[in-house]
VMD Tcl script that builds the backbone (N, CA, C; Angstrom):
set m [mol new atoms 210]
animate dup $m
set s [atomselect $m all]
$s set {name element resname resid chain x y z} {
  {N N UNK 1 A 0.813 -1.184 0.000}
  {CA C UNK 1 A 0.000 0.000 0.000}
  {C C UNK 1 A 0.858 1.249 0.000}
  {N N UNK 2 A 1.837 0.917 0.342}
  {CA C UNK 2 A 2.989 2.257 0.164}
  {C C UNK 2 A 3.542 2.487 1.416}
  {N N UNK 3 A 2.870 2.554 2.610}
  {CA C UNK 3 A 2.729 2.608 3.590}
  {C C UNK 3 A 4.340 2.512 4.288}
  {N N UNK 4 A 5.281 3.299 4.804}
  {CA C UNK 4 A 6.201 3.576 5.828}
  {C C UNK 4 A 6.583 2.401 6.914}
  {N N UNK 5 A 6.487 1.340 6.750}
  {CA C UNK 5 A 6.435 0.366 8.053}
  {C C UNK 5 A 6.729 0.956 8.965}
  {N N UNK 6 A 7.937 1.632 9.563}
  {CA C UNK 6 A 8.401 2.017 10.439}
  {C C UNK 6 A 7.382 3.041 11.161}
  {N N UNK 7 A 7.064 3.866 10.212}
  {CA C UNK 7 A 6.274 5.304 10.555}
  {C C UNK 7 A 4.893 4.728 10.951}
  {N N UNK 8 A 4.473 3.420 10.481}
  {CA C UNK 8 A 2.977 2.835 10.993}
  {C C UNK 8 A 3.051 2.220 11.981}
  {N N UNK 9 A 4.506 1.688 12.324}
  {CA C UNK 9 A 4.192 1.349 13.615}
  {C C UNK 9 A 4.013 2.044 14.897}
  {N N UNK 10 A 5.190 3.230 14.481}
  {CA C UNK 10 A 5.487 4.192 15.254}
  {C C UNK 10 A 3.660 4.972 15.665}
  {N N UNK 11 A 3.213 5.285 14.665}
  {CA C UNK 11 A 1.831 5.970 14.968}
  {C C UNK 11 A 0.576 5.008 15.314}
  {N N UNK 12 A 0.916 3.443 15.608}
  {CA C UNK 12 A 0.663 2.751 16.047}
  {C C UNK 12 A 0.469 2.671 17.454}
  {N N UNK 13 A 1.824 2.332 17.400}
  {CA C UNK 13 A 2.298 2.216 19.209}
  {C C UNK 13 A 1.755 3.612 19.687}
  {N N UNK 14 A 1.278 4.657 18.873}
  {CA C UNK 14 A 0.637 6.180 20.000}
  {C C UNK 14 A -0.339 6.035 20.091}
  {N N UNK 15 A -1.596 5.588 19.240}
  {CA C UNK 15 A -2.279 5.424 19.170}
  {C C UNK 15 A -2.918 6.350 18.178}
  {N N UNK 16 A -2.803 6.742 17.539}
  {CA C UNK 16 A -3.279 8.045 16.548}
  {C C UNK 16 A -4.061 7.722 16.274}
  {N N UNK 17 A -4.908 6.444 15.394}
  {CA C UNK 17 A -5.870 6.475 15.006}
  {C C UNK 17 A -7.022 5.422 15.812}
  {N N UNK 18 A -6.684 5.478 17.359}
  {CA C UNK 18 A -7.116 4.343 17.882}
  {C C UNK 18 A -8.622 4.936 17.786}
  {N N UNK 19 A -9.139 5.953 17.959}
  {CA C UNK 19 A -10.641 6.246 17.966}
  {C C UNK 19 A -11.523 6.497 16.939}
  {N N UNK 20 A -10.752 6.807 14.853}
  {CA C UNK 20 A -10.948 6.310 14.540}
  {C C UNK 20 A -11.588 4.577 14.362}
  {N N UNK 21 A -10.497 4.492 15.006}
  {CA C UNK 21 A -10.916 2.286 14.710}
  {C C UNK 21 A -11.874 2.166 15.784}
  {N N UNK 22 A -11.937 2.445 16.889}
  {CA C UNK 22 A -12.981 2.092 17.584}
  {C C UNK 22 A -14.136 2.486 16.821}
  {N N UNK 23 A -14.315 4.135 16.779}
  {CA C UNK 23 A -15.705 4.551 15.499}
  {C C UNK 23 A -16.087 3.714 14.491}
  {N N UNK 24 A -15.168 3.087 13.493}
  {CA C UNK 24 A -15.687 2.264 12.481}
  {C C UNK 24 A -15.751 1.074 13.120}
  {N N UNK 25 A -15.518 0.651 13.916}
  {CA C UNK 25 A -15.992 -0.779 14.583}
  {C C UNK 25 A -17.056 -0.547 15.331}
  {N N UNK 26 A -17.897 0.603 16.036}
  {CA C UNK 26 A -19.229 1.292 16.716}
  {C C UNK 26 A -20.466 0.544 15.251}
  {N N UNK 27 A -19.778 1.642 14.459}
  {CA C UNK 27 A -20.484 1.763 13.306}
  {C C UNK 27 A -20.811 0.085 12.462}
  {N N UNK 28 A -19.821 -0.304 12.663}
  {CA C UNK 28 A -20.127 -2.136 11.765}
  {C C UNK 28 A -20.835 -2.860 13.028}
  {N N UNK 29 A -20.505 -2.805 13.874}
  {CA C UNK 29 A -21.298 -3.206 14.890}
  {C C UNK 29 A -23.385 -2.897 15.041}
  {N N UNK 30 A -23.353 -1.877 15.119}
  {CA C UNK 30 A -24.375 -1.082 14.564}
  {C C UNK 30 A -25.163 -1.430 13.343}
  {N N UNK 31 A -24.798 -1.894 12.877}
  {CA C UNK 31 A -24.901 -2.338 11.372}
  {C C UNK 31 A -25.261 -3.724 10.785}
  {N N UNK 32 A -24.957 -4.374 12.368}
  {CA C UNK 32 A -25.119 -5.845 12.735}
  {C C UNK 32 A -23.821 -6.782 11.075}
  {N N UNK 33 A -22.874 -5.961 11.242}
  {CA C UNK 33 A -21.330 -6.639 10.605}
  {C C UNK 33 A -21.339 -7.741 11.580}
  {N N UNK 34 A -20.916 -8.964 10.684}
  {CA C UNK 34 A -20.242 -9.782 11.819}
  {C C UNK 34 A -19.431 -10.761 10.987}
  {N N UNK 35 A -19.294 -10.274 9.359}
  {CA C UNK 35 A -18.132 -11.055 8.879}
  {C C UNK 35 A -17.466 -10.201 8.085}
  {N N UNK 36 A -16.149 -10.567 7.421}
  {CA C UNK 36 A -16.030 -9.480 6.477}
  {C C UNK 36 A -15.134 -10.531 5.291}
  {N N UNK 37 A -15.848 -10.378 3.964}
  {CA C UNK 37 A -15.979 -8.658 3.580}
  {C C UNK 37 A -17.249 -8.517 4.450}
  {N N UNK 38 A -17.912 -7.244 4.301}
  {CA C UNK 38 A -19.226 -7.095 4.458}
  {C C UNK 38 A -20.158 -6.098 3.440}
  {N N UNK 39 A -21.052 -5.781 2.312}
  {CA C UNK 39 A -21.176 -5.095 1.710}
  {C C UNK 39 A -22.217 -4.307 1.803}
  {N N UNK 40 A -22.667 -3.124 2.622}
  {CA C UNK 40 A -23.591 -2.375 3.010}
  {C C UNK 40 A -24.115 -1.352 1.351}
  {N N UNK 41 A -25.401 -1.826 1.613}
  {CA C UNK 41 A -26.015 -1.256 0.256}
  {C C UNK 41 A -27.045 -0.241 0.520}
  {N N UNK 42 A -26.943 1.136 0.412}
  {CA C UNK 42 A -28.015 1.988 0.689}
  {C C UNK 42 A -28.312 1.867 2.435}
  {N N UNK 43 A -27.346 1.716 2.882}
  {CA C UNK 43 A -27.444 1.329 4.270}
  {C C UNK 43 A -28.911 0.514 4.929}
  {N N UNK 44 A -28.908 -0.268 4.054}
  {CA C UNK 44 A -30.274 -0.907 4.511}
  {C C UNK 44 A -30.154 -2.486 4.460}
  {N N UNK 45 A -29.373 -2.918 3.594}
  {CA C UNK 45 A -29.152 -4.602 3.150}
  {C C UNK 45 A -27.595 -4.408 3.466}
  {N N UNK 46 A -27.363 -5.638 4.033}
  {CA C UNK 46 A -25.825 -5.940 4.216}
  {C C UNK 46 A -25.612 -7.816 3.319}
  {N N UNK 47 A -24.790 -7.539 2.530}
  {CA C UNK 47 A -24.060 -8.686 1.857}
  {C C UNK 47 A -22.769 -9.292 2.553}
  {N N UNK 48 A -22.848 -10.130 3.478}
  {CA C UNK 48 A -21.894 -10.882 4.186}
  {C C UNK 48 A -21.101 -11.738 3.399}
  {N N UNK 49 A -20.013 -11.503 3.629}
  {CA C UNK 49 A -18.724 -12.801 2.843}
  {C C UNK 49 A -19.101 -12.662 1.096}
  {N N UNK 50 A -18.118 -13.649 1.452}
  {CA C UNK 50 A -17.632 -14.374 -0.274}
  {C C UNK 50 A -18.824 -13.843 -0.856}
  {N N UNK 51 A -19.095 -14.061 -1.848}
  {CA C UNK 51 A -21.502 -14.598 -2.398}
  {C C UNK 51 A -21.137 -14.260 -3.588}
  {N N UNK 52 A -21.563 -15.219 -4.635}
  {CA C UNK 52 A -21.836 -15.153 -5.917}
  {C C UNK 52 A -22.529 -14.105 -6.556}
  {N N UNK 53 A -22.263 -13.608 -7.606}
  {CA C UNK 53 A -23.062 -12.467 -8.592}
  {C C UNK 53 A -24.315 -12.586 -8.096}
  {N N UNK 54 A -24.982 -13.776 -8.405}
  {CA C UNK 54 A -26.617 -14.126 -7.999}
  {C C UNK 54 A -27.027 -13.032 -6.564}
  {N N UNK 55 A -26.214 -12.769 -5.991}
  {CA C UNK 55 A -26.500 -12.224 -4.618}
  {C C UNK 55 A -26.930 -10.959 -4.540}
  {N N UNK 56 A -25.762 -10.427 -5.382}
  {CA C UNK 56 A -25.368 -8.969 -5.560}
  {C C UNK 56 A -26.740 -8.327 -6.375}
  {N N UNK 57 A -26.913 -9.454 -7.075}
  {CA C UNK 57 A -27.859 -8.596 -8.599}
  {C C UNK 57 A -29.265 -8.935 -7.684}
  {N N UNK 58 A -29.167 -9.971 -6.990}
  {CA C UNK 58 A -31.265 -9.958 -6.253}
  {C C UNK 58 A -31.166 -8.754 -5.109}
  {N N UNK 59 A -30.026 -8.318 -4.463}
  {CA C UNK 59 A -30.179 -7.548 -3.858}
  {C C UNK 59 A -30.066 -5.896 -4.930}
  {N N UNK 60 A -29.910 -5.836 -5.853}
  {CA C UNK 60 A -29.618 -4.247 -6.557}
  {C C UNK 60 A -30.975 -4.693 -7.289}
  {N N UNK 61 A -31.608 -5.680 -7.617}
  {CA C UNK 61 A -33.142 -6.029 -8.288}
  {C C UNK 61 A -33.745 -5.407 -7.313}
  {N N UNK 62 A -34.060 -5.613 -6.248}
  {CA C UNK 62 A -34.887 -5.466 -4.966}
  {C C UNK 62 A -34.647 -3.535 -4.758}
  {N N UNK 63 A -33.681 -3.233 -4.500}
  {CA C UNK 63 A -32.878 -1.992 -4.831}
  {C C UNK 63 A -34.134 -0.958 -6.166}
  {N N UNK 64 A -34.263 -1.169 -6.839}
  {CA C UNK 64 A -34.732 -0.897 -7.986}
  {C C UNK 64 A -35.667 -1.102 -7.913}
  {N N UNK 65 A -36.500 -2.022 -7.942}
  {CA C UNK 65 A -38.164 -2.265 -7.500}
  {C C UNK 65 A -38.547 -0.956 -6.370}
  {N N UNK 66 A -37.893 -1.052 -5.397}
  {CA C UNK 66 A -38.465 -0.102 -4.482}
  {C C UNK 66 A -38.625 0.891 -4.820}
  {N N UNK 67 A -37.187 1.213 -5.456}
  {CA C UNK 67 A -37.346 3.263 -5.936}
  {C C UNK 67 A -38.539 3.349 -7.266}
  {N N UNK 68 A -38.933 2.300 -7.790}
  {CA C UNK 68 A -39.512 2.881 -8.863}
  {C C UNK 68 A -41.213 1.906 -8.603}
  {N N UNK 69 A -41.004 1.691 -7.206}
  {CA C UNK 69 A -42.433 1.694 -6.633}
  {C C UNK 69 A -42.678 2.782 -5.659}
  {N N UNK 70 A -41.683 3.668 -5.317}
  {CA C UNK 70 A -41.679 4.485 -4.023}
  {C C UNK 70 A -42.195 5.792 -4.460}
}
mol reanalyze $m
mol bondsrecalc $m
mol representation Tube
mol addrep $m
């Protein structure tokens, strides 16, 4: 990623972004995450793990039905 090893650990060991990470772990929590990947859609459907195309497209079908019944 490009990323400094040294300099990430260093801002590691301070903790710089420890409340960041707690926040996005509030937030997946919240969200009822409990694997990852995890794929939050319109913040309303979550796609857990691995999952075949089939998954993706009944959930963006469903996606689409609504707005153009809403």
């Amino acid at each position: 990623m490009g990323l400094d090893p040294d300099e990430t650990q260093r801002l590691t060991d301070e903790g710089r972004y420890r409340q960041a990470v707690d926040d996005g772990m509030a937030e997946a929590v919240a969200l009822g995450v409990s694997g990852v990947p995890t794929y939050i859609l319109e913040n309303r459907y979550a796609i857990v793990g691995a999952q075949p195309y089939e998954v993706f497209r009944q959930v963006l079908d469903r996606l689409e039905q609504e707005r153009s019944s809403g």
